[in-house]
C-alpha angles and dihedrals in degrees: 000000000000122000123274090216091091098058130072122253094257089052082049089063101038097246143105118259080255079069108136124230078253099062102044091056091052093049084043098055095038090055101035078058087047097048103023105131094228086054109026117098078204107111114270093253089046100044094046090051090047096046097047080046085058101035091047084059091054106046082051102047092043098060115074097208100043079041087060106047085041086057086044097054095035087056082050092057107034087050082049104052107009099236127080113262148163108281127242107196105071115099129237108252087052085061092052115149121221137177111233122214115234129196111258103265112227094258082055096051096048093056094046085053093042089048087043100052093045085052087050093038090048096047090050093051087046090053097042084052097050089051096043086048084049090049101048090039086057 
């Protein structure tokens, strides 16, 4: 699989550069579910660089303001050199990458439940043994 790195972040997602809020978000979700590195048959290293490529893309294009001044910048390079490129104008701090917090899904919650009542069932059988062990010693 080649590197996302040498497309732009629009090329990263699969869409034009028309391309609606809408639209990014769905092209985000399908392939973070592709190249997530829980999910993805891709290799760890592989799958992790795939996914903050993707990720990167996304933070950028779903902002309007750090969309803008992508555009901006993307219109800049492709007027200098003639091809569509990764643009080298925007500064560092606007690429930040950032993890973003999600609520549990359901399929997540009921695996936290089902991992929290066996600790409390197991503790309570440890503890019901180690009586019973107390009480037949006496």
């Amino acid at each position: 699989m080649r590197s996302l790195t040498s497309l732009t972040y629009y090329q990263r997602l699969g869409l034009s550069p028309a391309a609606s809020p809408e639209a990014i978000r769905r092209a985000y979700r399908q392939l973070s579910k592709r190249y997530h590195p829980d999910t993805s048959p891709l290799a760890p290293e592989v799958a992790i660089r795939c996914f903050q490529e993707l990720q990167e893309a996304y933070l950028v294009l779903s902002n309007p303001a750090k969309r803008a001044i992508y555009d901006a910048s993307l219109r800049a390079v492709t007027a200098n050199t003639g091809s569509l490129g990764m643009p080298g104008s925007l500064g560092a701090d606007s690429l930040e990458l950032r993890m973003e917090t999600r609520p549990l899904s359901a399929g997540e919650l009921c695996a936290l439940l089902l991992m929290g009542s066996t600790l409390v069932v197991c503790l309570v059988l440890a503890g019901v043994l180690a009586w019973l062990r107390e009480s037949g010693a006496s």
